[in-house]
C-alpha positions as CSV (number, residue, x, y, z in Angstrom):
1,X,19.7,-13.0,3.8
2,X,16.5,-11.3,5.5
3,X,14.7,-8.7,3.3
4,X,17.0,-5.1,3.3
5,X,14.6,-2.1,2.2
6,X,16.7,0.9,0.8
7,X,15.0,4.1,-0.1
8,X,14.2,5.7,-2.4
9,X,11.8,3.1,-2.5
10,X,10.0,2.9,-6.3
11,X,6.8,1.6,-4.4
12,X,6.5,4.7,-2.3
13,X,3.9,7.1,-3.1
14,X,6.1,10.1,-2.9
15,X,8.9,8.2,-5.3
16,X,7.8,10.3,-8.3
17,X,8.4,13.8,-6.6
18,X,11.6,12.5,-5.8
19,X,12.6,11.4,-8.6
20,X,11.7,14.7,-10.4
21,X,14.0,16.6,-8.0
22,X,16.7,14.3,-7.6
23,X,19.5,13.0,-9.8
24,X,21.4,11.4,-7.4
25,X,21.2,10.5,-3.7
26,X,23.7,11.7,-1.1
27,X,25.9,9.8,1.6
28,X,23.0,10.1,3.9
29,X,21.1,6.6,3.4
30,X,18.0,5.2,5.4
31,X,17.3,1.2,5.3
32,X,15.3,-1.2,7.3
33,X,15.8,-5.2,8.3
34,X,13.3,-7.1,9.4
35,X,12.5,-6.8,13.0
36,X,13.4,-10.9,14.4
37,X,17.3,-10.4,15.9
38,X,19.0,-8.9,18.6
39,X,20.2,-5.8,17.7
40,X,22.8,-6.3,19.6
41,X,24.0,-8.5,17.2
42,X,24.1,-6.7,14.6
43,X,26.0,-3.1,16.5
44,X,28.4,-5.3,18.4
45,X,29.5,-6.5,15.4
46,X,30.5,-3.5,13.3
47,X,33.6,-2.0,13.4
48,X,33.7,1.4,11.0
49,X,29.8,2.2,11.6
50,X,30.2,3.9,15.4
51,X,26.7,5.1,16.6
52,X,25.9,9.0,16.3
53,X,24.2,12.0,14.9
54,X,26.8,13.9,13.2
55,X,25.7,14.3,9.6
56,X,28.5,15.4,7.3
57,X,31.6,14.6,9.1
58,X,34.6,12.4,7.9
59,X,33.9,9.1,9.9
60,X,30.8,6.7,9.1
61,X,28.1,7.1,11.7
62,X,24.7,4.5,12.2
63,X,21.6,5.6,14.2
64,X,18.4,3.8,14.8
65,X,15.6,5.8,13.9
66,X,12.4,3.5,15.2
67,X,12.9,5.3,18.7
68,X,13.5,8.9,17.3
69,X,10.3,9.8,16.1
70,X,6.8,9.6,16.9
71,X,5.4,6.3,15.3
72,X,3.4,7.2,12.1
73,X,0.0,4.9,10.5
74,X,2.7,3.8,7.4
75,X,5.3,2.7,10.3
76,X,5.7,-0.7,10.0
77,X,6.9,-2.7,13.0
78,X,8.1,-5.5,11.5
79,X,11.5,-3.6,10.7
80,X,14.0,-1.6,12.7
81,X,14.7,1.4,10.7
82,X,18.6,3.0,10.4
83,X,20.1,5.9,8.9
84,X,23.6,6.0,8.2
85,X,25.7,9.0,6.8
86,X,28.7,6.8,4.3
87,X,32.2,8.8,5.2
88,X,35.7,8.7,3.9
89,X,35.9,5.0,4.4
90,X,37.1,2.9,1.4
91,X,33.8,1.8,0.0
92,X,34.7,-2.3,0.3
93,X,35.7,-1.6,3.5
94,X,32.0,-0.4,4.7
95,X,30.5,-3.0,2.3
96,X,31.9,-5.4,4.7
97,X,31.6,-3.9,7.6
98,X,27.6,-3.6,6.9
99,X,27.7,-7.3,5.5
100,X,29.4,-8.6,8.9
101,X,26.5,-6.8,10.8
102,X,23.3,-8.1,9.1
103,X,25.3,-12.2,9.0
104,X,25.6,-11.7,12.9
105,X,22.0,-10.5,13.4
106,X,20.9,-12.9,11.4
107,X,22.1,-15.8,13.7
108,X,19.8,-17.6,15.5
């Protein structure tokens, strides 16, 4: 499987003030895969993950974030960068969902 980065990421800089202020993280999760695929792929594949911006509602909700902001210097182009918000999905369910995803994009 290609490299998955999840954050907090112990290697960040800011990982420290983080983990001073937070116990726990929250069902709003940002990760990254490495940038060689057809996204495409990997959308057209899940089925609980729709596409959308609505933080906090019942329904699990994926949004690329390499096009919503300004690039920064620590940006780094060899990943495509998501956020997802986790809903009221059975846990397994999303797992898989995810899982099915990153196998498709990862098809050459």
């Amino acid at each position: 499987m290609k490299k998955i980065i999840f954050l907090p990421d112990r290697n960040n800089k800011y990982f420290k003030l983080w983990k001073k202020y937070f116990k726990i993280g929250n069902g709003l999760i940002t990760f990254a895969i490495e940038n060689n695929g057809k996204l495409e792929d990997f959308f057209n594949s899940l089925k609980l993950f729709k596409i959308g911006f609505s933080w906090g509602g019942y329904e699990s909700l994926i949004i690329p974030i390499n096009q919503l902001k300004p690039q920064t210097k620590n940006s780094k182009n060899s990943f495509y960068w998501f956020r997802i918000h986790i809903g009221l999905e059975s846990v397994n369910d999303m797992i898989e969902d995810l899982d099915q995803g990153l196998r498709n994009y990862e098809k050459k």
